[in-house]
Biopython code that builds the backbone (N, CA, C, O; Angstrom):
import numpy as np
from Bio.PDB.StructureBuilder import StructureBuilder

atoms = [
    (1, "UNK", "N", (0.852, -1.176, 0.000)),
    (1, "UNK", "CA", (0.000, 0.000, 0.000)),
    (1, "UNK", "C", (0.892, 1.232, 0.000)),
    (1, "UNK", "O", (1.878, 1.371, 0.724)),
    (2, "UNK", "N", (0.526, 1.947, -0.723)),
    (2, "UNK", "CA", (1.365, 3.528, -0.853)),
    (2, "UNK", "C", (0.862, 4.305, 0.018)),
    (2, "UNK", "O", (-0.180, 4.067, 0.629)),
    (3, "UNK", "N", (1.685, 5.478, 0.172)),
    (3, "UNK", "CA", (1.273, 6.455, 1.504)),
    (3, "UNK", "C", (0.277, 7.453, 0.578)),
    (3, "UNK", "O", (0.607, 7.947, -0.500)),
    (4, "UNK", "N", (-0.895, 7.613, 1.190)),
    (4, "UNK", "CA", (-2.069, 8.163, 0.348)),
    (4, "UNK", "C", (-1.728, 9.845, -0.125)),
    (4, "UNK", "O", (-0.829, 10.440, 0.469)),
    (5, "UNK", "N", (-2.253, 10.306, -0.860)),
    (5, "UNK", "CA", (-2.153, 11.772, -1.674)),
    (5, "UNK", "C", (-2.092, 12.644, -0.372)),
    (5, "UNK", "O", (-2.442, 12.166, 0.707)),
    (6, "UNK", "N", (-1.657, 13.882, -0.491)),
    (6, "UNK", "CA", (-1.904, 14.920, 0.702)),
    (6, "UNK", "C", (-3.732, 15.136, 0.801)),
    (6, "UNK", "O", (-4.265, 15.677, 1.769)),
    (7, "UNK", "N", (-4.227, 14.788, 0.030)),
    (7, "UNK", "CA", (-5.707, 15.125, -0.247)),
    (7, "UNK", "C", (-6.677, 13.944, 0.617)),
    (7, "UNK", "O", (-7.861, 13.932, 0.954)),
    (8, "UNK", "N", (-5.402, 12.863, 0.803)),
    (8, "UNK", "CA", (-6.255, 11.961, 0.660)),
    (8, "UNK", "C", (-5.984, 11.229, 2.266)),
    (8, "UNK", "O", (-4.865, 11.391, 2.754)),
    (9, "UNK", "N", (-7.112, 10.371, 3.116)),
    (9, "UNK", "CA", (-6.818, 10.338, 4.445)),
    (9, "UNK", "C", (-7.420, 8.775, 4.615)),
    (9, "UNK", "O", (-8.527, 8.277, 4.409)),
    (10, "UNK", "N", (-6.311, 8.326, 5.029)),
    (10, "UNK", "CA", (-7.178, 6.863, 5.436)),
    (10, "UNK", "C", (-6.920, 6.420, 6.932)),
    (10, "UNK", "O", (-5.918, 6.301, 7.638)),
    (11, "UNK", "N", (-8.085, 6.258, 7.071)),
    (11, "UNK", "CA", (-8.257, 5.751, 8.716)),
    (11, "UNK", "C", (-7.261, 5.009, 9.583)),
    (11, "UNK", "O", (-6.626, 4.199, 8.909)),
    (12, "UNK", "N", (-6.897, 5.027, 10.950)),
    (12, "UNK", "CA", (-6.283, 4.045, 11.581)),
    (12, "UNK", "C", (-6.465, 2.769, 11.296)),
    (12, "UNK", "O", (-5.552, 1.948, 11.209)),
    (13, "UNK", "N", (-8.034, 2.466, 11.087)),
    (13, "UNK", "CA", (-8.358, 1.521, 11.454)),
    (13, "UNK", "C", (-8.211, 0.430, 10.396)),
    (13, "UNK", "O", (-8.634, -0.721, 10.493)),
    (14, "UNK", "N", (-7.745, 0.808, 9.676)),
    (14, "UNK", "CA", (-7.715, 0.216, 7.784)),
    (14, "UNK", "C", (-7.185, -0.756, 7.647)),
    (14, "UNK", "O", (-7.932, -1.674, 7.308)),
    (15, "UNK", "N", (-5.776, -1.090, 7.807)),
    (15, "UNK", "CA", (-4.969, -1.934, 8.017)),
    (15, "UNK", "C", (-5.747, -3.428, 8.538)),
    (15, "UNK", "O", (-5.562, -4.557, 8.085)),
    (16, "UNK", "N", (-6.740, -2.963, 9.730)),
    (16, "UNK", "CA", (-7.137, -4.036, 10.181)),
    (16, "UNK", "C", (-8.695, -4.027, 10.112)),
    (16, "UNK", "O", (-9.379, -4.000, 11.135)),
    (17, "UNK", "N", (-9.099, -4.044, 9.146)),
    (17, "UNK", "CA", (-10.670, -3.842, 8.752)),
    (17, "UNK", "C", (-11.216, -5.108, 9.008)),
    (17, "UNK", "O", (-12.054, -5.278, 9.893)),
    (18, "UNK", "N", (-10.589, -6.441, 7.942)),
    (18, "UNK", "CA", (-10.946, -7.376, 8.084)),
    (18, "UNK", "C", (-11.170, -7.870, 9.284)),
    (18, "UNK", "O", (-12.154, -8.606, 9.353)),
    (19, "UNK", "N", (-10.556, -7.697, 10.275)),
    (19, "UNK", "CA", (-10.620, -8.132, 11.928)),
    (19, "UNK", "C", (-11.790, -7.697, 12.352)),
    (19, "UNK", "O", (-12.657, -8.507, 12.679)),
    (20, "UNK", "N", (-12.016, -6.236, 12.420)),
    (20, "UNK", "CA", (-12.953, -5.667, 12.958)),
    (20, "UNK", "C", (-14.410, -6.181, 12.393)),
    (20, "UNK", "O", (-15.381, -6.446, 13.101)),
    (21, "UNK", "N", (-14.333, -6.276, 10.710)),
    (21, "UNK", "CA", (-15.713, -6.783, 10.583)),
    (21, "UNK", "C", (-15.972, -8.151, 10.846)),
    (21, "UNK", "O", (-17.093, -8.588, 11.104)),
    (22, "UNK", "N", (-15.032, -8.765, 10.786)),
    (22, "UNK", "CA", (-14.961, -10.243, 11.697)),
    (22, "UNK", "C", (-15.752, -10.011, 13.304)),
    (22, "UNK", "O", (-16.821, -10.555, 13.583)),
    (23, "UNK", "N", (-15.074, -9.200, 14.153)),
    (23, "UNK", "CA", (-15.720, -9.215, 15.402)),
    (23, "UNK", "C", (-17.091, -8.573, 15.442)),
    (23, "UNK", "O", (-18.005, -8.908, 16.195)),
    (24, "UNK", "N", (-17.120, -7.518, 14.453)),
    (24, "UNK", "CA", (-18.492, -6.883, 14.536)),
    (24, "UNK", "C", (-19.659, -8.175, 14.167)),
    (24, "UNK", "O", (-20.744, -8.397, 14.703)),
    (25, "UNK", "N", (-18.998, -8.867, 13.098)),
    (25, "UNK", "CA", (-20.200, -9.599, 12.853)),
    (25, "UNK", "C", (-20.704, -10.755, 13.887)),
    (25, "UNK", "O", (-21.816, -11.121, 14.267)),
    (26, "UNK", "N", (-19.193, -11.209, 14.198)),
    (26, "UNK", "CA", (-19.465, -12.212, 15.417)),
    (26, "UNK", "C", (-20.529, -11.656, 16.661)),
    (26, "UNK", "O", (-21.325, -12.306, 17.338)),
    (27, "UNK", "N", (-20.187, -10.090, 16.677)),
    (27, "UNK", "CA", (-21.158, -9.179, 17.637)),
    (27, "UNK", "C", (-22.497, -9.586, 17.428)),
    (27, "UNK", "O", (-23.139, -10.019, 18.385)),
    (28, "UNK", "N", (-23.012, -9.504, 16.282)),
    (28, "UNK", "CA", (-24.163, -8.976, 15.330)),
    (28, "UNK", "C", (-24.518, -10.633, 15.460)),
    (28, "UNK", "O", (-25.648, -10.938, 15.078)),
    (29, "UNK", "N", (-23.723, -11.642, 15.925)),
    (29, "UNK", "CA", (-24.626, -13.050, 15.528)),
    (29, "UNK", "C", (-24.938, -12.877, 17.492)),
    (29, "UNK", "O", (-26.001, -13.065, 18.084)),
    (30, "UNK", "N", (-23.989, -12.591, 17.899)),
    (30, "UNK", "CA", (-24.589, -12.792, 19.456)),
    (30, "UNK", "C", (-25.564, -12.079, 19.918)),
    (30, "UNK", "O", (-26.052, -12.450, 20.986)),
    (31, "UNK", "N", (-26.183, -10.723, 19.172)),
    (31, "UNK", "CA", (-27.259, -9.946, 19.180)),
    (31, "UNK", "C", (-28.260, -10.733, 18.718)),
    (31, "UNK", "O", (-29.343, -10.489, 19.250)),
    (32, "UNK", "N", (-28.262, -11.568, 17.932)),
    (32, "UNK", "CA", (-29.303, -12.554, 17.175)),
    (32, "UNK", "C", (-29.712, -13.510, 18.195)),
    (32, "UNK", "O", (-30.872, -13.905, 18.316)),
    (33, "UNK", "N", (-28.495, -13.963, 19.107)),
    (33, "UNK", "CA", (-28.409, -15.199, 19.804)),
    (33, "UNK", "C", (-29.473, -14.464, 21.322)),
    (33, "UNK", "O", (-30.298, -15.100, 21.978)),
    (34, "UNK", "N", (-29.157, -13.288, 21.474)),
    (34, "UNK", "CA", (-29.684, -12.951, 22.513)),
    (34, "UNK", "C", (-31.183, -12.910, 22.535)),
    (34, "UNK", "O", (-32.008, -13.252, 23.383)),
    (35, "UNK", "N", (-31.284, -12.356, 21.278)),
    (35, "UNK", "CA", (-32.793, -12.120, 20.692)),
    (35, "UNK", "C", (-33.895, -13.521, 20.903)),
    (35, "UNK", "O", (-34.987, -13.487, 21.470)),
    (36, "UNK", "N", (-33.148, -14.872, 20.182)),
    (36, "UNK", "CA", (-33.651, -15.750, 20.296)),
    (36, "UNK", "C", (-33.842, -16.273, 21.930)),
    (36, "UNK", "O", (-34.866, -16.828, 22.331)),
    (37, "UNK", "N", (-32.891, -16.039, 22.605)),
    (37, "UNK", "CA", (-32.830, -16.294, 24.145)),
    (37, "UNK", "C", (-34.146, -15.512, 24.831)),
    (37, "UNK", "O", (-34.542, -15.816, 25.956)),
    (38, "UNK", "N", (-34.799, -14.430, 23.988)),
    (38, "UNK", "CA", (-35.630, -14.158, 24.341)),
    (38, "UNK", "C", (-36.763, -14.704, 24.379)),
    (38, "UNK", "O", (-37.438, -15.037, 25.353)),
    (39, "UNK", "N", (-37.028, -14.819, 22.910)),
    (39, "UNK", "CA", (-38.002, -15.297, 22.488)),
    (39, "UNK", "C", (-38.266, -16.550, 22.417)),
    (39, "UNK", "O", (-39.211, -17.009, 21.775)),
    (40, "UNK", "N", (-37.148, -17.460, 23.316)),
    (40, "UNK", "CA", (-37.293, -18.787, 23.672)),
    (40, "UNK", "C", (-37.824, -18.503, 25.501)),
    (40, "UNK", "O", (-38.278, -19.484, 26.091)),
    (41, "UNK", "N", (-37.751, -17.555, 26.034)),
    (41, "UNK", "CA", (-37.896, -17.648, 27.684)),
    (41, "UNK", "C", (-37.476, -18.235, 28.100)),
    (41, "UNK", "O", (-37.974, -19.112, 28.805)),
    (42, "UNK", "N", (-35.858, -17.978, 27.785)),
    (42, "UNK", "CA", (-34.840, -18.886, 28.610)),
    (42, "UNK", "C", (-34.541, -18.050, 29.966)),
    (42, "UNK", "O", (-35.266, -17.096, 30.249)),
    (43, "UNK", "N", (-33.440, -18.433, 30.813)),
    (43, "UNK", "CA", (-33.262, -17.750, 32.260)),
    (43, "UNK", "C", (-32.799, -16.905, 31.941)),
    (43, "UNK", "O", (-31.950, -16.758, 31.062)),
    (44, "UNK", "N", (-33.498, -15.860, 32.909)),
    (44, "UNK", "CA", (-32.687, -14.284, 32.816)),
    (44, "UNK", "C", (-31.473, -13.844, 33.050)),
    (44, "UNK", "O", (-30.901, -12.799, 32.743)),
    (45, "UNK", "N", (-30.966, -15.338, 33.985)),
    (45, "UNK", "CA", (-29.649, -15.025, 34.493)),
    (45, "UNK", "C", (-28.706, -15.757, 33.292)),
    (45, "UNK", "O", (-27.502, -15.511, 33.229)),
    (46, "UNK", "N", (-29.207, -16.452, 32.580)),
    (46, "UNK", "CA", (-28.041, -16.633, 31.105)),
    (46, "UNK", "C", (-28.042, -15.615, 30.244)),
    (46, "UNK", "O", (-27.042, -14.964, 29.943)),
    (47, "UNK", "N", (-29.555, -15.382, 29.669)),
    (47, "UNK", "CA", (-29.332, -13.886, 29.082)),
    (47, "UNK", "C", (-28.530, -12.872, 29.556)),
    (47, "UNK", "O", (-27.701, -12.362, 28.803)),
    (48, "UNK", "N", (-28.657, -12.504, 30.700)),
    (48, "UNK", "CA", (-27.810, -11.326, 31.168)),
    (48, "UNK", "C", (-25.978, -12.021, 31.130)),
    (48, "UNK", "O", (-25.152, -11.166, 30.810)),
    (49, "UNK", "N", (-25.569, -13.035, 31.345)),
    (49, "UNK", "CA", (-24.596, -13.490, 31.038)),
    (49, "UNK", "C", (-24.144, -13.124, 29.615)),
    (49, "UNK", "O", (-23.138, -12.433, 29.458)),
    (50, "UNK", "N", (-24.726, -13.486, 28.777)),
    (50, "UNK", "CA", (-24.651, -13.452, 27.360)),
    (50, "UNK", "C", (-24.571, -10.980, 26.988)),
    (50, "UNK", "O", (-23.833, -10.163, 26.438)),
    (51, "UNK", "N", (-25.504, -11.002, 27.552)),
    (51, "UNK", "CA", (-25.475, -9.700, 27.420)),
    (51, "UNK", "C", (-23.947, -9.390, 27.726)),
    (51, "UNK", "O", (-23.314, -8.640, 26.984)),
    (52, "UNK", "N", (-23.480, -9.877, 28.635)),
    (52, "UNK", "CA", (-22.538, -9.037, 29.080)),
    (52, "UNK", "C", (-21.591, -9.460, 28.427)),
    (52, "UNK", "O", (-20.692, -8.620, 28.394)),
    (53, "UNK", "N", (-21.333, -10.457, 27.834)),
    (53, "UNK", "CA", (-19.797, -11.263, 26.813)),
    (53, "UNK", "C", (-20.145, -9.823, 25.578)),
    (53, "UNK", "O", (-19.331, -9.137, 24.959)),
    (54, "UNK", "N", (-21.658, -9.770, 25.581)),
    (54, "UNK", "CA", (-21.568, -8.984, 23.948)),
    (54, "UNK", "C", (-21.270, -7.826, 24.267)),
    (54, "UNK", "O", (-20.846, -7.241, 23.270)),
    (55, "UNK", "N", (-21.276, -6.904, 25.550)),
    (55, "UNK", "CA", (-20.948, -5.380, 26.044)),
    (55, "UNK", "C", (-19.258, -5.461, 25.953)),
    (55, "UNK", "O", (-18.576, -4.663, 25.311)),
    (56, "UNK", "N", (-18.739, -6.597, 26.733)),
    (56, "UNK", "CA", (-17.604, -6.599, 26.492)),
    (56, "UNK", "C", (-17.105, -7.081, 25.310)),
    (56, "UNK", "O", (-15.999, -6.573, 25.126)),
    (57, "UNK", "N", (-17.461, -7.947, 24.281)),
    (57, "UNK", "CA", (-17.058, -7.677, 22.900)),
    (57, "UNK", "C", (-16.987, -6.530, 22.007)),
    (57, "UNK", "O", (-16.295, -6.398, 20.997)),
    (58, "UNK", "N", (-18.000, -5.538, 22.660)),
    (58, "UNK", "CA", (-18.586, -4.338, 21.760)),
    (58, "UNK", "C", (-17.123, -2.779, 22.904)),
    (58, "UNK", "O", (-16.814, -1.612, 22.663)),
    (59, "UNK", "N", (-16.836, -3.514, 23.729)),
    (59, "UNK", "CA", (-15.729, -2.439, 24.896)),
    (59, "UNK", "C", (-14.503, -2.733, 23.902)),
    (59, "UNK", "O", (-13.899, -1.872, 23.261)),
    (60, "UNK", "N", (-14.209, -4.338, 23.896)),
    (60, "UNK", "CA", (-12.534, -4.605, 23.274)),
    (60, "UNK", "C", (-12.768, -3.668, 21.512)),
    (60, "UNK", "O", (-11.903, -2.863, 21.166)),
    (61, "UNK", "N", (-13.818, -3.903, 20.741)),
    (61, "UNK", "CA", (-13.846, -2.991, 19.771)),
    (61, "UNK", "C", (-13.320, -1.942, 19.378)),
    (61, "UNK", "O", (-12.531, -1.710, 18.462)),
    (62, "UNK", "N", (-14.228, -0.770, 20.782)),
    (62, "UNK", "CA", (-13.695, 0.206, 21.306)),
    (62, "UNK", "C", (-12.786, 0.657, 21.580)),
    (62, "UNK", "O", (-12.338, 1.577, 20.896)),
    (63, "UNK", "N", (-12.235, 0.270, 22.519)),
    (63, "UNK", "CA", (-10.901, 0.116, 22.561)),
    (63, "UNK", "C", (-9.341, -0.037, 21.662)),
    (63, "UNK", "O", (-8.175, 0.348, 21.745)),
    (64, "UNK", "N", (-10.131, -0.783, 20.876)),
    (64, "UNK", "CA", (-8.857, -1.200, 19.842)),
    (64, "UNK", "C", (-9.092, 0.046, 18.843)),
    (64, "UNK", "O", (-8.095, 0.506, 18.287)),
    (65, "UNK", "N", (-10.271, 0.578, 18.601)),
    (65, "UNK", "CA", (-10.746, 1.430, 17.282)),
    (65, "UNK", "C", (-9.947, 2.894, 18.140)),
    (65, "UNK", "O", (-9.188, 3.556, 17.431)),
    (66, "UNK", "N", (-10.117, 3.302, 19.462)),
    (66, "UNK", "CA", (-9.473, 4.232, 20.113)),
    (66, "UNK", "C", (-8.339, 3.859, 20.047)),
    (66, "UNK", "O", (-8.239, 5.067, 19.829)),
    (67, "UNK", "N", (-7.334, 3.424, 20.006)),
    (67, "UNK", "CA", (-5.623, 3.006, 20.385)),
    (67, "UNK", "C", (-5.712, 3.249, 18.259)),
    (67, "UNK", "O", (-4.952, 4.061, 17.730)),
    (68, "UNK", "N", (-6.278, 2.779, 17.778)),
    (68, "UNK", "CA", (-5.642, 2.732, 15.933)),
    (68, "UNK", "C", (-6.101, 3.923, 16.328)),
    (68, "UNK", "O", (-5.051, 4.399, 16.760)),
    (69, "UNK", "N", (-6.974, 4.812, 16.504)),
    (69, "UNK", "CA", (-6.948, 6.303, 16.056)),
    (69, "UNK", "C", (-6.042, 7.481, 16.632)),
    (69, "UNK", "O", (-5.781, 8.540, 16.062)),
    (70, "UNK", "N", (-5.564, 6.999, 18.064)),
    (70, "UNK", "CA", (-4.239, 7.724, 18.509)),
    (70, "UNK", "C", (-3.322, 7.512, 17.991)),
    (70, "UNK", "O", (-2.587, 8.441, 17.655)),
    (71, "UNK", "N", (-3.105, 6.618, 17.809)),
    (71, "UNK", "CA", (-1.956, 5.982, 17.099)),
    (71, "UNK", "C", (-1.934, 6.929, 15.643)),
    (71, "UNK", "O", (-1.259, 7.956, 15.576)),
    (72, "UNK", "N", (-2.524, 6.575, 14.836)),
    (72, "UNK", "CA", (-2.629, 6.787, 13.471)),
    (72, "UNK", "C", (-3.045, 8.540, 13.061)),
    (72, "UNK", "O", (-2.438, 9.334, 12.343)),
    (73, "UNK", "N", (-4.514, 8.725, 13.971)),
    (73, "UNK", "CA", (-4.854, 10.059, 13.208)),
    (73, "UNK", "C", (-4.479, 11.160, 13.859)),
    (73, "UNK", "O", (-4.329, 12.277, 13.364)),
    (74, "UNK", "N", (-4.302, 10.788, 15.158)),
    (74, "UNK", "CA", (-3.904, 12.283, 16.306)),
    (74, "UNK", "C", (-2.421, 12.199, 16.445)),
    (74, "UNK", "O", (-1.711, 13.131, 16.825)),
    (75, "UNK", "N", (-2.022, 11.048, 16.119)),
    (75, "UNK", "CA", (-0.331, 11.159, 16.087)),
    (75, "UNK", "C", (-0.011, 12.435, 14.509)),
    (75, "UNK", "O", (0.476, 13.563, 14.439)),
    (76, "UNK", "N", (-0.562, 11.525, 13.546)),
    (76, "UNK", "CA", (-0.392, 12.786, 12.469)),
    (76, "UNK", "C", (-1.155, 14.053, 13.021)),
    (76, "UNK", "O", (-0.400, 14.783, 13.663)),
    (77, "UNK", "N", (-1.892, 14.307, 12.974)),
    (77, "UNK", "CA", (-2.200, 15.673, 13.382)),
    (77, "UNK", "C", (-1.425, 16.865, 14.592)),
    (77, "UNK", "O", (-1.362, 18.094, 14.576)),
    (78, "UNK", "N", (-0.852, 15.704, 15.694)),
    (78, "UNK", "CA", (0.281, 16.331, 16.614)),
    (78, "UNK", "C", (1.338, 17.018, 15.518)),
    (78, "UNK", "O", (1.752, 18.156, 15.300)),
    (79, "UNK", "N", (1.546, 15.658, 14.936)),
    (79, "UNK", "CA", (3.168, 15.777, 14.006)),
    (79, "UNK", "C", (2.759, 17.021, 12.751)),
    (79, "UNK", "O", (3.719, 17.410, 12.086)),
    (80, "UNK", "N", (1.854, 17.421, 12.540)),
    (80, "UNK", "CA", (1.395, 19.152, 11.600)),
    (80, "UNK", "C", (1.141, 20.080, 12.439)),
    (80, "UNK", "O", (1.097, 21.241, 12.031)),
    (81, "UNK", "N", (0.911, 19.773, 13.836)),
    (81, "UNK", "CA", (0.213, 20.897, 14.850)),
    (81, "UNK", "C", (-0.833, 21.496, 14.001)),
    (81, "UNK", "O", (-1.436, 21.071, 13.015)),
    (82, "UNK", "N", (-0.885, 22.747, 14.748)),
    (82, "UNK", "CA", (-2.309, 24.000, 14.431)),
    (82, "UNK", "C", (-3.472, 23.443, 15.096)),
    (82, "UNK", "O", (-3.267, 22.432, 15.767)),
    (83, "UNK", "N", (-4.737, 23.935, 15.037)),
    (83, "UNK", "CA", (-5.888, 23.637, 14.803)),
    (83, "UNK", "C", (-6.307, 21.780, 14.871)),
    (83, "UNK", "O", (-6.833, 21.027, 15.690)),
    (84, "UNK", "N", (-5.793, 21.680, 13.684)),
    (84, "UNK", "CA", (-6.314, 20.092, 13.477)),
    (84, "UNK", "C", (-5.765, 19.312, 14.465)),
    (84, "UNK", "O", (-6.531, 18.381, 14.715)),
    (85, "UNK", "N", (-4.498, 19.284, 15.316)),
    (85, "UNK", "CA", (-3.875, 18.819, 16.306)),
    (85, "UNK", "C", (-4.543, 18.599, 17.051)),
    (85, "UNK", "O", (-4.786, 17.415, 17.282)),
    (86, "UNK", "N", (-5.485, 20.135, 18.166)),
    (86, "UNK", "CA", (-6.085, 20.199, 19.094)),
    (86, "UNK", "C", (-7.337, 19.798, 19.092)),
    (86, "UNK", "O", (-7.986, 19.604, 20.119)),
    (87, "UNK", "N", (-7.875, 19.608, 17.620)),
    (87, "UNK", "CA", (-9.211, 19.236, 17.690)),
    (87, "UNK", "C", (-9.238, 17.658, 17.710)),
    (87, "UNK", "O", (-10.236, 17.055, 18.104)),
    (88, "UNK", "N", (-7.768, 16.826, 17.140)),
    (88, "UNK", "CA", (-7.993, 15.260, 17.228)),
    (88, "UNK", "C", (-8.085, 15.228, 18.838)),
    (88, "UNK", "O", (-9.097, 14.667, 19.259)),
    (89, "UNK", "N", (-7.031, 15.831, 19.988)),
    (89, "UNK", "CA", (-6.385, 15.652, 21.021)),
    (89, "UNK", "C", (-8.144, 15.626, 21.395)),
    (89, "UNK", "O", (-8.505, 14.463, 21.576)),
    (90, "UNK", "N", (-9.098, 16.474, 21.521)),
    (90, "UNK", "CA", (-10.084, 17.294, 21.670)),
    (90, "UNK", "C", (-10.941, 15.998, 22.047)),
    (90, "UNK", "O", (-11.214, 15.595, 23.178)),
    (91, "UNK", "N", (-11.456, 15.196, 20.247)),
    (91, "UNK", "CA", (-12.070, 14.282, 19.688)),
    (91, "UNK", "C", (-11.914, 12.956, 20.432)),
    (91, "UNK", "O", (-12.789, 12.174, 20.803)),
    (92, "UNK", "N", (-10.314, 12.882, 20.585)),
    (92, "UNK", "CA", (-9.972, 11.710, 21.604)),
    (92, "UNK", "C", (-10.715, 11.498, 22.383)),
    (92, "UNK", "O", (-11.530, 10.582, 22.490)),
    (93, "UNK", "N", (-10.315, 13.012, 23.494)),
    (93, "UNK", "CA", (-10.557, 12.806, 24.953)),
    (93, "UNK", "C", (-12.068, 12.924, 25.059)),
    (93, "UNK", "O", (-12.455, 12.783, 26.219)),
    (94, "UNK", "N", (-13.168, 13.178, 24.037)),
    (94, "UNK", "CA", (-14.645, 12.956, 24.294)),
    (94, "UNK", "C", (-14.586, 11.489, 24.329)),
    (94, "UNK", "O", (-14.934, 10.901, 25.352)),
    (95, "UNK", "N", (-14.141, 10.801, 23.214)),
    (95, "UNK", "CA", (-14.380, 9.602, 23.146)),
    (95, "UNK", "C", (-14.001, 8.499, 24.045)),
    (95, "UNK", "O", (-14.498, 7.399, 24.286)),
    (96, "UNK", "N", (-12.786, 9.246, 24.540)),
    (96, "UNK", "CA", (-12.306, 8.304, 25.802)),
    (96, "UNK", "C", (-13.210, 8.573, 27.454)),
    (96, "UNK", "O", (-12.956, 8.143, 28.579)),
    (97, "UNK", "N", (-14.237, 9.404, 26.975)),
    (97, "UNK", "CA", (-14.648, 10.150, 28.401)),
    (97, "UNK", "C", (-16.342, 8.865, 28.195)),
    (97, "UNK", "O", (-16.698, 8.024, 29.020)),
    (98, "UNK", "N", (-16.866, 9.120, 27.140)),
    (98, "UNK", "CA", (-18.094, 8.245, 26.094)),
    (98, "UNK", "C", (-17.434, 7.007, 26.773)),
    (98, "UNK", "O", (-18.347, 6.594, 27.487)),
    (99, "UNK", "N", (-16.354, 6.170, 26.958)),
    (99, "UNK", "CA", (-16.184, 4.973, 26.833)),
    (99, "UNK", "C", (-16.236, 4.953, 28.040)),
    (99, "UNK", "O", (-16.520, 3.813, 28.407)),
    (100, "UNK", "N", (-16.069, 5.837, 29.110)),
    (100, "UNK", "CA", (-15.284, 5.442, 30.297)),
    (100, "UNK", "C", (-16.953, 5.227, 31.199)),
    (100, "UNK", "O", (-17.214, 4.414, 32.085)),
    (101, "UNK", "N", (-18.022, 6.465, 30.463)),
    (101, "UNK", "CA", (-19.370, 6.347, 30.972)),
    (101, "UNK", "C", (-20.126, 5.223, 30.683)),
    (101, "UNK", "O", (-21.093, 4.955, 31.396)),
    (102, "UNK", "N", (-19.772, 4.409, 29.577)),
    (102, "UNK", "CA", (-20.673, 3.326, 29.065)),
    (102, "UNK", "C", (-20.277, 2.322, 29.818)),
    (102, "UNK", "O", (-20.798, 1.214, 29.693)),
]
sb = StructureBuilder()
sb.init_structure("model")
sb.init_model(0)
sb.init_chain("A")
sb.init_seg("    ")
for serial, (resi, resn, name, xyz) in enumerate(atoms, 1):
    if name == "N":
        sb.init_residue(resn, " ", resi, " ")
    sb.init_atom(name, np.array(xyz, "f"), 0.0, 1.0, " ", f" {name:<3s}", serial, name[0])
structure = sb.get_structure()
């Protein structure tokens, strides 16, 4: 892969897309799985088990999607300063504040 145009911006997260839609989907089948757990009236206390593997599948996400974007988009933006610097630093720290409340 070539280093993209000055015009042109590609995500942290790129490199490892395939992973992510791997886990998202694995997410997206345990959302299914939960659903059916419903609509079977199974115990509340497995459902809520299950809930919680998928909160913490949906945290490690997070997590990893925050670390590729320091890494990748606020590191470049430090390394140009101005404006765009303070607004990744900015963008971060909402998102790390969003994660810390959920």
């Amino acid at each position: 892969m070539t280093d993209p145009a000055p015009h042109e911006h590609h995500h942290g997260y790129i490199s490892a897309k395939d992973d992510y839609l791997k886990r998202l989907r694995r997410i997206e089948g345990q959302a299914r799985g939960l659903q059916r757990m419903v609509d079977d009236e199974q115990y509340c206390i497995d459902i809520l088990t299950q809930v919680s593997a998928m909160t913490k599948a949906l945290q490690a996400v997070s997590v990893a999607l925050l670390e590729d974007h320091l890494r990748h988009c606020v590191t470049d933006a430090v390394a140009q300063g101005g404006p765009a610097a303070e607004e990744k630093i900015r963008e971060a720290s909402d998102a790390i504040a969003r994660l810390v409340r959920s």
